[in-house]
N, CA, C and O atoms as CSV, one atom per row, in Angstrom:
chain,resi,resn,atom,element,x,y,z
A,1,UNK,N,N,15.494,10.070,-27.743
A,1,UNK,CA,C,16.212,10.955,-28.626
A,1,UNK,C,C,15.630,12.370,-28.525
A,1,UNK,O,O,14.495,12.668,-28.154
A,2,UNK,N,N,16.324,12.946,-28.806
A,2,UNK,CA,C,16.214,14.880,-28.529
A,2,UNK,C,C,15.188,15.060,-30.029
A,2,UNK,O,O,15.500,14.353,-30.988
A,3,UNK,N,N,14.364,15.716,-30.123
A,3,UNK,CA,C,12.750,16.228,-31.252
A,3,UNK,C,C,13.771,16.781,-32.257
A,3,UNK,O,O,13.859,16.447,-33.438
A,4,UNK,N,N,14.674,17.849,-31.485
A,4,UNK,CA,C,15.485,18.593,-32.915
A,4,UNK,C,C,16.940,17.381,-33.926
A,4,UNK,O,O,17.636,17.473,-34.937
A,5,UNK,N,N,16.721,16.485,-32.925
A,5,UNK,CA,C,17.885,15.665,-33.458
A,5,UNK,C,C,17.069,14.742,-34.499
A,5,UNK,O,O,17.428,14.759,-35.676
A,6,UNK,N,N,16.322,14.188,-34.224
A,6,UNK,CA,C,15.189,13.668,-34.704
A,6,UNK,C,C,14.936,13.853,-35.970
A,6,UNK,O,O,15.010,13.061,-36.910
A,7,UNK,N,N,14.386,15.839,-35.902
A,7,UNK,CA,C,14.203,16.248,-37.624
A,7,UNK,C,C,15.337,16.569,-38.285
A,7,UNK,O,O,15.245,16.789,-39.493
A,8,UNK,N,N,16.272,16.635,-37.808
A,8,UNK,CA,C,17.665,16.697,-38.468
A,8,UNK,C,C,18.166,15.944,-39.153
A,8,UNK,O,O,18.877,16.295,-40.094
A,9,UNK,N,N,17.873,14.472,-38.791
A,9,UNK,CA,C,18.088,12.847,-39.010
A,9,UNK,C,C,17.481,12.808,-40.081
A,9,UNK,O,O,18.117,12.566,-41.107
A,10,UNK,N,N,15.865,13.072,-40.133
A,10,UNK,CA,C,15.037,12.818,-41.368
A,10,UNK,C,C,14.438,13.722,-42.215
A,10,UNK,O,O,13.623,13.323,-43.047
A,11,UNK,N,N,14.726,14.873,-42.119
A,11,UNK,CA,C,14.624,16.151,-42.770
A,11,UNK,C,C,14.657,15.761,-44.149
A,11,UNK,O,O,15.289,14.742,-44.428
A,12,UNK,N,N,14.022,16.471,-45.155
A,12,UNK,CA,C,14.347,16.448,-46.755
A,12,UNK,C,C,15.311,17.440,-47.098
A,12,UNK,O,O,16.431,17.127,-47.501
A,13,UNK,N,N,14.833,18.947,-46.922
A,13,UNK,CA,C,15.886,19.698,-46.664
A,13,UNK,C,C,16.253,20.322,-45.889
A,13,UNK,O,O,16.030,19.690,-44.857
A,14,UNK,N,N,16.891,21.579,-45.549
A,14,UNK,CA,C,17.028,22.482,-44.797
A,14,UNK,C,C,15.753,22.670,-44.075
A,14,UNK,O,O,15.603,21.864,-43.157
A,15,UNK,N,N,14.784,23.528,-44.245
A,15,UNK,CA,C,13.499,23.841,-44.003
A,15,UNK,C,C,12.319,23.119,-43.329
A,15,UNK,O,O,11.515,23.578,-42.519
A,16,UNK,N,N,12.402,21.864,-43.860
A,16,UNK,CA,C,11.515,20.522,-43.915
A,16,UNK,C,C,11.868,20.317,-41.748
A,16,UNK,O,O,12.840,19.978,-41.073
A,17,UNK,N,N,10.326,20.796,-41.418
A,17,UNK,CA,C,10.044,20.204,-40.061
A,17,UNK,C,C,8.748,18.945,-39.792
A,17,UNK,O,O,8.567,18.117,-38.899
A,18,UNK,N,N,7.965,19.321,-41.125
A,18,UNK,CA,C,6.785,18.855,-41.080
A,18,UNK,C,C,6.337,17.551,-42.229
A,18,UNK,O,O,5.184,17.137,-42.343
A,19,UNK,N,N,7.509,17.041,-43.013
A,19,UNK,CA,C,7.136,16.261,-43.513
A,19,UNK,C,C,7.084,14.720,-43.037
A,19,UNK,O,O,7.612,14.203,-42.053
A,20,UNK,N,N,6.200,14.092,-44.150
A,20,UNK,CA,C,5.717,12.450,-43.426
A,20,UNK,C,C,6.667,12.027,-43.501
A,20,UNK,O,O,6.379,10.849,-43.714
A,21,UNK,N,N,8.021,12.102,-43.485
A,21,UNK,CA,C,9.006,11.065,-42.728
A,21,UNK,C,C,9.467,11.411,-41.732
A,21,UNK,O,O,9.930,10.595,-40.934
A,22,UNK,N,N,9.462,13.442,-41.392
A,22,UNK,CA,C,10.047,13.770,-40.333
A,22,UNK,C,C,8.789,13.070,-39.242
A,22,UNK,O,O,9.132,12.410,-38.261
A,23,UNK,N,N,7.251,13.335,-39.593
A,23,UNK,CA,C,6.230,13.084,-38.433
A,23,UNK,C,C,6.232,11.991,-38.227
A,23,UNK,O,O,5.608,11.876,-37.173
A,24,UNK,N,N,6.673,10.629,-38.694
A,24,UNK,CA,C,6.820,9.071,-38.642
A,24,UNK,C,C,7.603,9.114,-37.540
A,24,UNK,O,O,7.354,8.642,-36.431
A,25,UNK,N,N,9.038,9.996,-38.079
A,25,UNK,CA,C,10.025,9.721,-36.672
A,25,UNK,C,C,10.066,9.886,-35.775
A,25,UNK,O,O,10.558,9.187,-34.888
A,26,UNK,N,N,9.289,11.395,-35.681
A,26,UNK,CA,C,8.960,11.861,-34.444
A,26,UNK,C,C,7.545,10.558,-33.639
A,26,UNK,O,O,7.643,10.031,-32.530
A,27,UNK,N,N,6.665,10.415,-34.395
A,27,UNK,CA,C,5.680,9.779,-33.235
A,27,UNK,C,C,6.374,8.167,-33.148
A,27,UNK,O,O,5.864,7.307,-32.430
A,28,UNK,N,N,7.617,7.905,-33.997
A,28,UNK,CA,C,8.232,6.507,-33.690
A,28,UNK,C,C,8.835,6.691,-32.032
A,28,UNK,O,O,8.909,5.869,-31.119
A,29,UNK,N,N,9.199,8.074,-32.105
A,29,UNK,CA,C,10.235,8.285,-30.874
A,29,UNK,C,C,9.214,8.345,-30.065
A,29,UNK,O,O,9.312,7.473,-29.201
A,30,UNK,N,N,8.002,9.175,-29.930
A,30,UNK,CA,C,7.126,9.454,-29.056
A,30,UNK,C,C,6.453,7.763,-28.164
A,30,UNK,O,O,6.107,7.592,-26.995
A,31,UNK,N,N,6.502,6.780,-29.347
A,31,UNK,CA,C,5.611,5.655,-29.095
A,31,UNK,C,C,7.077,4.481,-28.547
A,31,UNK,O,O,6.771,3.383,-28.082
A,32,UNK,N,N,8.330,4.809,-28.653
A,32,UNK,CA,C,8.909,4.401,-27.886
A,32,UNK,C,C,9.068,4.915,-26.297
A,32,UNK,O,O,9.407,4.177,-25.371
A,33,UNK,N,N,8.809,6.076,-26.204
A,33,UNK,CA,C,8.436,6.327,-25.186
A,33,UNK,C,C,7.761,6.012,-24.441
A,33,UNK,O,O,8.050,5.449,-23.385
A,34,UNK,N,N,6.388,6.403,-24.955
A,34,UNK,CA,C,5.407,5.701,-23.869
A,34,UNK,C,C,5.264,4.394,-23.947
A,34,UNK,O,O,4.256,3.934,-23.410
A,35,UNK,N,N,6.287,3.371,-24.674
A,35,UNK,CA,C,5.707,1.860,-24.474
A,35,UNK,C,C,6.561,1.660,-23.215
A,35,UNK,O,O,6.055,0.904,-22.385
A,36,UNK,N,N,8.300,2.427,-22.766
A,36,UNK,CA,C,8.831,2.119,-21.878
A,36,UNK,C,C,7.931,2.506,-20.427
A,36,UNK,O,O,7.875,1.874,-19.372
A,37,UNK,N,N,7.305,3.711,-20.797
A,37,UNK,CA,C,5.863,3.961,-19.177
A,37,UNK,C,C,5.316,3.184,-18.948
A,37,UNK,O,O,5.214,2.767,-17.794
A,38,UNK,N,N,4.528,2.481,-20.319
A,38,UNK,CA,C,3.588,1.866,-20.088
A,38,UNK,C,C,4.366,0.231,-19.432
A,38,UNK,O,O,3.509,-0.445,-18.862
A,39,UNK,N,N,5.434,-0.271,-19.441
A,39,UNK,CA,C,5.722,-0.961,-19.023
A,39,UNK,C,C,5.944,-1.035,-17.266
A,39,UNK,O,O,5.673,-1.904,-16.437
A,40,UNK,N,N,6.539,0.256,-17.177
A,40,UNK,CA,C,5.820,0.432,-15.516
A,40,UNK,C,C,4.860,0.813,-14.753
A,40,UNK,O,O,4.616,0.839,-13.547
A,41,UNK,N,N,4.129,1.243,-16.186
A,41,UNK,CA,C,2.903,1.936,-15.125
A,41,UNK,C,C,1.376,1.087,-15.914
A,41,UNK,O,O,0.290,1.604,-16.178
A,42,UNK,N,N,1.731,-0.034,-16.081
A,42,UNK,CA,C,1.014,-0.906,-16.775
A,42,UNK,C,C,-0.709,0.029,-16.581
A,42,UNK,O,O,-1.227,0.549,-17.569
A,43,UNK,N,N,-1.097,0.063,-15.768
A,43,UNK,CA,C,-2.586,0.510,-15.483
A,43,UNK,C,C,-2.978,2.307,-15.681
A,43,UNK,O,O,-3.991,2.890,-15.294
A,44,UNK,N,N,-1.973,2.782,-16.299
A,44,UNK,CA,C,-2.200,4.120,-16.592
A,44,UNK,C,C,-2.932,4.250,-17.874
A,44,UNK,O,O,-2.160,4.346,-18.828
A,45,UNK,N,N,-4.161,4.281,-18.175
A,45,UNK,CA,C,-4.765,4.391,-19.194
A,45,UNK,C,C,-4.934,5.243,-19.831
A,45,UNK,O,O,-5.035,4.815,-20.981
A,46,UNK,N,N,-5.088,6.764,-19.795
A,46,UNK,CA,C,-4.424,7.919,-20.066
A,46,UNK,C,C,-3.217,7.600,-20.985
A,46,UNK,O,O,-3.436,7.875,-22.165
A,47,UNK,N,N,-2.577,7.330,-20.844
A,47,UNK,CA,C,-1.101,7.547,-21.360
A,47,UNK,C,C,-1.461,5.983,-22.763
A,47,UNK,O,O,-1.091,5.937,-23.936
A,48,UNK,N,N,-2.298,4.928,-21.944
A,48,UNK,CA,C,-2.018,3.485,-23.161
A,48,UNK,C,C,-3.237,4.334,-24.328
A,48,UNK,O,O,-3.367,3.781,-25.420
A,49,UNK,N,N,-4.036,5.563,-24.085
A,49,UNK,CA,C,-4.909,6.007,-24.839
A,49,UNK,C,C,-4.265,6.932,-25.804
A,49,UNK,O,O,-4.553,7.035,-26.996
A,50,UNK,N,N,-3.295,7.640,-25.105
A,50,UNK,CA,C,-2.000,8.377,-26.258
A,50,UNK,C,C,-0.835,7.446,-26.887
A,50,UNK,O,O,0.045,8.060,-27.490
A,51,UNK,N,N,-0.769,6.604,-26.846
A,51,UNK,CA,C,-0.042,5.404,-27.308
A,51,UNK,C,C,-0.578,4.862,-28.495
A,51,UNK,O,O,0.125,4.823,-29.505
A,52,UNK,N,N,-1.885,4.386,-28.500
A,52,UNK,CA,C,-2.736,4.117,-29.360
A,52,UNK,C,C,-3.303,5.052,-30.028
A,52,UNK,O,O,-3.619,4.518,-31.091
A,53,UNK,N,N,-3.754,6.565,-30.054
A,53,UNK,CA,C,-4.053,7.192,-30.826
A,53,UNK,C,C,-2.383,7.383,-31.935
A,53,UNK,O,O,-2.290,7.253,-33.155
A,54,UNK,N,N,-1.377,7.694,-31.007
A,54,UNK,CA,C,0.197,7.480,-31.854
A,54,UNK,C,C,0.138,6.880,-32.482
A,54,UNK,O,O,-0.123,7.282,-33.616
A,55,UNK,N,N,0.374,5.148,-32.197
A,55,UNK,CA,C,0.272,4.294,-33.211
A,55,UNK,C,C,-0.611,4.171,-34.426
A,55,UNK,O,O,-0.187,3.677,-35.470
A,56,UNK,N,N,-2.092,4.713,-34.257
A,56,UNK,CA,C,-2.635,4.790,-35.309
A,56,UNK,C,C,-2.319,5.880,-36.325
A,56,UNK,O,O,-2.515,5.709,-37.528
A,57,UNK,N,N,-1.827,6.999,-35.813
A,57,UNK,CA,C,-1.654,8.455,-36.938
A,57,UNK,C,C,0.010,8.075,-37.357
A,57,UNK,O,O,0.415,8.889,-38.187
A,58,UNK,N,N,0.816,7.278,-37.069
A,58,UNK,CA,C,1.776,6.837,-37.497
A,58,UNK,C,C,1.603,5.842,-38.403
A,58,UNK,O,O,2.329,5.928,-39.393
A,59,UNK,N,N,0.474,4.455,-38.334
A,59,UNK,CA,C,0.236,3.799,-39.538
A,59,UNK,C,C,-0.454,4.724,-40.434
A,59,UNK,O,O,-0.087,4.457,-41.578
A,60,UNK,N,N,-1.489,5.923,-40.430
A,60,UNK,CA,C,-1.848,6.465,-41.720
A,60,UNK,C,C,-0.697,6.919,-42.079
A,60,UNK,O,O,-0.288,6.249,-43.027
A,61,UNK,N,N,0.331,8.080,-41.658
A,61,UNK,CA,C,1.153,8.362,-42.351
A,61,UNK,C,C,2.034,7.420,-42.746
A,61,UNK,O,O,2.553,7.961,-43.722
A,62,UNK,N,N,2.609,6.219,-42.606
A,62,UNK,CA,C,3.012,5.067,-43.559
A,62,UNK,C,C,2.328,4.532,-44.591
A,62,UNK,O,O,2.820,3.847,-45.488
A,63,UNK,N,N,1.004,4.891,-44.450
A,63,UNK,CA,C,0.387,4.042,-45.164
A,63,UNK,C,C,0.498,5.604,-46.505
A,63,UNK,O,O,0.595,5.278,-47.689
A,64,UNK,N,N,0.476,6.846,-46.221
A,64,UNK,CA,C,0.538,8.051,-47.181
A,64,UNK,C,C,2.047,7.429,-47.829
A,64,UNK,O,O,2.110,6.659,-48.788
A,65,UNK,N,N,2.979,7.855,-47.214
A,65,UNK,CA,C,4.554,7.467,-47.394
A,65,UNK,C,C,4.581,6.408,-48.797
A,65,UNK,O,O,5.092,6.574,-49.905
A,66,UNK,N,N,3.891,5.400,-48.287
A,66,UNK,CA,C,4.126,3.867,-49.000
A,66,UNK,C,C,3.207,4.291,-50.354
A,66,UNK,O,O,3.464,3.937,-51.505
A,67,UNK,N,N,2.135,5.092,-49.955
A,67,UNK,CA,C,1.406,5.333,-50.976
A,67,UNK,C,C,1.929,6.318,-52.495
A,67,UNK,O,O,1.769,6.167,-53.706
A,68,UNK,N,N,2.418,7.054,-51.869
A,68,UNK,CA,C,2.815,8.587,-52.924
A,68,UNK,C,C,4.448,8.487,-53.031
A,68,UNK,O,O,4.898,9.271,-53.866
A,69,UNK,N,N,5.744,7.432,-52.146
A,69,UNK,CA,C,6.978,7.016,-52.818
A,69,UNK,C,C,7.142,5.705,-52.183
A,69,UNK,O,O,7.505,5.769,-51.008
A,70,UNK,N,N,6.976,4.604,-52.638
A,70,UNK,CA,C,7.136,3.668,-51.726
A,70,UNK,C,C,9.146,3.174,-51.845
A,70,UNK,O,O,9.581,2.289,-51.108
A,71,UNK,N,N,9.907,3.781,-52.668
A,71,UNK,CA,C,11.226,4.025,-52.146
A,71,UNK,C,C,11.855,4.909,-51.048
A,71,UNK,O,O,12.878,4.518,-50.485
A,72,UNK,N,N,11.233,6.187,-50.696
A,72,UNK,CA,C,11.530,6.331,-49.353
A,72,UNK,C,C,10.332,5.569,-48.157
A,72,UNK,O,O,10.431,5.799,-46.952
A,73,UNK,N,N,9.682,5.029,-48.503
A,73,UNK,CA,C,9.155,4.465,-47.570
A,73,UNK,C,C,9.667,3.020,-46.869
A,73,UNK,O,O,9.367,2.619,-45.744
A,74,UNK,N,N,10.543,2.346,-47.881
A,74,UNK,CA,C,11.175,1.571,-47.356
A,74,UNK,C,C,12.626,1.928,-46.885
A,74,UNK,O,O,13.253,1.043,-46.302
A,75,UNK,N,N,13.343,3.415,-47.133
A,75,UNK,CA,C,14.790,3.222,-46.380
A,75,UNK,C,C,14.129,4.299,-45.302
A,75,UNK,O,O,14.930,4.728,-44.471
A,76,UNK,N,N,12.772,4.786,-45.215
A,76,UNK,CA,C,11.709,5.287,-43.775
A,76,UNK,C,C,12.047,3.981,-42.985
A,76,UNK,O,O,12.804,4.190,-42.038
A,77,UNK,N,N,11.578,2.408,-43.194
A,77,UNK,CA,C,11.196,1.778,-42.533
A,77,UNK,C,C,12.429,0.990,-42.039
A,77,UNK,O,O,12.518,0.386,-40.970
A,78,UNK,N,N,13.445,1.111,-43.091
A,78,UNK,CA,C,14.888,0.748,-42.569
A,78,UNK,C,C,15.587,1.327,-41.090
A,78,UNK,O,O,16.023,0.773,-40.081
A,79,UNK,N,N,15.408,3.040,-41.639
A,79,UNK,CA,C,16.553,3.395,-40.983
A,79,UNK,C,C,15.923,3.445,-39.625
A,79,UNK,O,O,16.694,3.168,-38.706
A,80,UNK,N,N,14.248,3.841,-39.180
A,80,UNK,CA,C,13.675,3.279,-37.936
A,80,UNK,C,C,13.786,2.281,-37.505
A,80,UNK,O,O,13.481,2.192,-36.315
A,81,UNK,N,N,14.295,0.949,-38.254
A,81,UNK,CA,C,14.349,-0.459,-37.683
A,81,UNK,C,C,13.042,-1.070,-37.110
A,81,UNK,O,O,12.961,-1.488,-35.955
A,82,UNK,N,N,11.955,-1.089,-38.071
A,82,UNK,CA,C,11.003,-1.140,-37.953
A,82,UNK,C,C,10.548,-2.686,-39.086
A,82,UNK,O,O,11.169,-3.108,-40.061
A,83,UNK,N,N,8.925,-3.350,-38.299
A,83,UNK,CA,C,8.916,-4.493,-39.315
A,83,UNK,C,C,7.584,-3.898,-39.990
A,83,UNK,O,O,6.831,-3.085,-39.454
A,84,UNK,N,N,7.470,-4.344,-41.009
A,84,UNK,CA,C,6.288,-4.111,-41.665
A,84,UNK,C,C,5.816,-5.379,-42.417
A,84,UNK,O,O,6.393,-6.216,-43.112
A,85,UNK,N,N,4.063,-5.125,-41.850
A,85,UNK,CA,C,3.279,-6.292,-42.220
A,85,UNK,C,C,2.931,-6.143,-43.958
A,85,UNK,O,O,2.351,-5.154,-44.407
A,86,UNK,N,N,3.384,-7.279,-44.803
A,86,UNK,CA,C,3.578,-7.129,-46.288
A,86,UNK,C,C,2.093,-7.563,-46.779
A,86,UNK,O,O,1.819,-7.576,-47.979
């Protein structure tokens, strides 16, 4: 998906580039990315090391999200189509 389509999708308002649902979506998109590389380029470690730093700054900001509204944190976790461990 295109970065500007992205914050458009999950924006709060007009303005809003930088909030924790727009940065969820964005490193959701980012970490779909590199899981499709990493599927061909299985031994590129570089890239499984930006994958994993992603995945982790994407669970703190869920874990902020869930913390401070946990009603947008669940139509966050909807509309990504995402599972979450309860």
């Amino acid at each position: 998906m295109d970065k500007q389509q992205v914050i458009k999708d999950f924006q709060i308002s007009k303005q809003d580039t930088g909030s924790a649902q727009v940065q969820v979506a964005l490193l959701s998109d980012k970490i779909k990315e590199l899981t499709q590389h990493m599927l061909v380029h299985p031994k590129d470690l570089a890239s499984r090391r930006g994958l994993l730093l992603a995945l982790s700054q994407r669970k703190k900001l869920l874990k902020y999200v869930a913390r401070t509204s946990p009603e947008k944190n669940e139509e966050l976790v909807k509309k990504l189509g995402m599972r979450v461990k309860k």
